[in-house]
N, C-alpha and C positions, 0 to 999 in steps of 0.2 A: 738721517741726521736733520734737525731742525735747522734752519736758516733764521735763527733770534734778529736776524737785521730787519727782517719783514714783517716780524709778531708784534705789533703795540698794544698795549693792553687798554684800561680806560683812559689813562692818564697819559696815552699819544707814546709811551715811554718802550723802551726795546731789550734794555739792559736788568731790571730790575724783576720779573720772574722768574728768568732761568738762575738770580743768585739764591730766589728765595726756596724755589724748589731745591736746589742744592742743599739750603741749609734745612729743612724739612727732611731730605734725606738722611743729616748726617743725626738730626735730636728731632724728638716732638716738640716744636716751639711753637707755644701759642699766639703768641704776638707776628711771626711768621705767617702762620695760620693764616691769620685775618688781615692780614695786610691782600696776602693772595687772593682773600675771598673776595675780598672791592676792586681789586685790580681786575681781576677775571671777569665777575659778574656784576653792572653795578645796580645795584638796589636789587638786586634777588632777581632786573628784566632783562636787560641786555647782555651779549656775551660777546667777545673779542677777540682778535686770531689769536691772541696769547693763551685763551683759555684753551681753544682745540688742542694748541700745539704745549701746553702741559697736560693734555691727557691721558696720552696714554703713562707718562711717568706717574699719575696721581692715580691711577688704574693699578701700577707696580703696589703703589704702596697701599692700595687700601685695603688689602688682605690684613692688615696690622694695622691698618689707621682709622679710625672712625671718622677724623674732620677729613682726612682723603677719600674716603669713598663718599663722606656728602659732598663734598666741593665738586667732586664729579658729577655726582646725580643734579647735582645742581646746575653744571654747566650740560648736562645730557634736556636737563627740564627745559630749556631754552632754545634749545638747537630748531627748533621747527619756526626760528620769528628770522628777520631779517637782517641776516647778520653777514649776508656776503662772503661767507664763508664756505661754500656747497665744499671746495677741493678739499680742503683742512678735513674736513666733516668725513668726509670719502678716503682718507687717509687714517682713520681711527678708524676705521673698520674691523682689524682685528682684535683691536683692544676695547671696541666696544663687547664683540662678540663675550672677551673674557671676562668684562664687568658683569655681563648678563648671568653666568656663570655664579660670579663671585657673590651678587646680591640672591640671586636665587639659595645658593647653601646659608647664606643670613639668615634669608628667611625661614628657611627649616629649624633654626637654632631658636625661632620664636623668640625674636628679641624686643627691647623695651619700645625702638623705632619703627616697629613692625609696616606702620602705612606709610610712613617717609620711605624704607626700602621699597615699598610694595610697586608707589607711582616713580620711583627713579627707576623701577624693573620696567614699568610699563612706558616710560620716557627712551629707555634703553631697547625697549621693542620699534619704536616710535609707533608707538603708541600718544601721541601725545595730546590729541583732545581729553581722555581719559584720565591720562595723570595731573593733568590743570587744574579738572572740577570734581574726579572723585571725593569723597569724605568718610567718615566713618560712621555713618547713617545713625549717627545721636540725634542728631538734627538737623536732616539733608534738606533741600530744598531744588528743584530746578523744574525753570519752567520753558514752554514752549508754547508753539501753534498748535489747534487744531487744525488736521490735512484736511476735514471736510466743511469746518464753519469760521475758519479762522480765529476763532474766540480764543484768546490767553489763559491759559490751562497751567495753575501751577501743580506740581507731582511732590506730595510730602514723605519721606519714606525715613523713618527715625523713630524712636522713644512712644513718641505722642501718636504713632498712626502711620501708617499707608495707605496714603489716598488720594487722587485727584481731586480737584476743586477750583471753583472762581475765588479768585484771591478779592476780599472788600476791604477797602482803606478804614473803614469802619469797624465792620463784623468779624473779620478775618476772613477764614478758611471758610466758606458756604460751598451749601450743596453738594457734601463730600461723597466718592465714589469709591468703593474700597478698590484695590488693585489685584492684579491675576498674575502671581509669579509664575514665572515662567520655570517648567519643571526640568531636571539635571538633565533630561536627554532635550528638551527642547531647546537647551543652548546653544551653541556652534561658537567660531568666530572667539575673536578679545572677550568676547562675553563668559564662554564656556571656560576658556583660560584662566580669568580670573577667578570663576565663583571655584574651581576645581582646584586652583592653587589654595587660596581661603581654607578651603574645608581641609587639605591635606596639612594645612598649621594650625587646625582646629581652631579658627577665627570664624565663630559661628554667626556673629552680628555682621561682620563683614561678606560674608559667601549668603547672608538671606537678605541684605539690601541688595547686594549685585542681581542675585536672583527676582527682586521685584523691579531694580533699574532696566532689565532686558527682559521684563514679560510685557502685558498689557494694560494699560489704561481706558479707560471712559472718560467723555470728554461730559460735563456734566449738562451742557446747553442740547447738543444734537444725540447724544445716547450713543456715537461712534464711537467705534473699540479701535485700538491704534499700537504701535509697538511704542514703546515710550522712549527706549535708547535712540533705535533708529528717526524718530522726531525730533529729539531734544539735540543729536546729533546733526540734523541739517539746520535745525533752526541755532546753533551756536558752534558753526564750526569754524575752524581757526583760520586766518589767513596766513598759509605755509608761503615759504620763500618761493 
């Protein structure tokens, strides 16, 4: 049983979730809806005890709810910033486990939200550097260090190309270096996970960006070859609670 005396939401308030969830329970209200979404999450960054402590009931409903299984993934997308919440979080454990569940059979249904499900799955692994800055390599960008010259290496992987490159405020993309994906058995890890989920819901642009996101680079200054996930990973990693 929830203790609603202790849950404040954004607006400091203790009484006003557990009515709204109720009434979400009893109709789909939209107005409902979105009231809970600002109260829980505000501005899509911060989340609040009220939000752990409606989750696992926004878990119940989202086998039926669309706006409940995002408000979820929503407040799952967050969970890794500084929210003082660790016990809350460690109390939805089971219910996280069944969202995991719940978003994965979505996903096989190839729906219209496909990458929204895809990084609330990988938020729900916590997985959550991954769900922050994946995209769907129309027109990816991310950049990093080189580990042997320091030189700022951005990684293009979308439409127009995959390639490394020195980024020119001018020229653009110079000196560009094609990329070396990395092949289905050379995967392991969240890397292997994804590109394997991808191809089993036939998201073929998505499982061949993952696959050039976890192969290798060339860095275009010093000619060193480098893992691009594993770099771009320590040069932007998140500061967890």
């Amino acid at each position: 049983m929830v203790n609603w005396t202790q849950m404040h939401d954004c607006y400091m308030d203790v009484d006003r979730v557990p009515a709204l969830l109720e009434r979400v329970e009893l109709e789909d209200n939209a107005e409902a809806w979105e009231e809970l979404r600002y109260r829980l999450v505000l501005e899509h960054d911060l989340v609040f005890p009220a939000g752990f402590a409606a989750l696992p009931r926004l878990v119940r409903l989202a086998s039926r709810s669309a706006r409940a299984r995002g408000l979820a993934g929503t407040i799952l997308r967050r969970a890794a910033g500084h929210h003082g919440c660790d016990d809350l979080l460690a109390d939805c454990a089971g219910a996280i486990a069944e969202f995991r569940k719940l978003l994965d059979r979505h996903l096989q249904s190839r729906p219209v939200d496909y990458l929204a499900t895809f990084l609330d799955l990988l938020a729900a692994k916590e997985q959550y550097h991954w769900s922050a800055v994946l995209g769907d390599f129309t027109d990816d960008f991310y950049h990093l260090t080189c580990p042997h010259c320091a030189v700022e290496v951005t990684i293009a992987i979308g439409d127009y190309g995959r390639y490394s490159a020195i980024r020119d405020w001018h020229q653009g993309d110079v000196d560009r270096r094609v990329l070396r994906q990395a092949s289905r058995e050379g995967l392991s890890g969240i890397g292997r996970w994804m590109h394997e989920t991808a191809v089993r819901d036939g998201r073929e642009a998505l499982a061949d960006g993952i696959a050039h996101l976890f192969g290798k680079g060339e860095c275009p200054c010093c000619a060193s070859v480098f893992n691009i996930a594993e770099e771009y990973t320590s040069a932007n990693r998140p500061v967890l609670r």
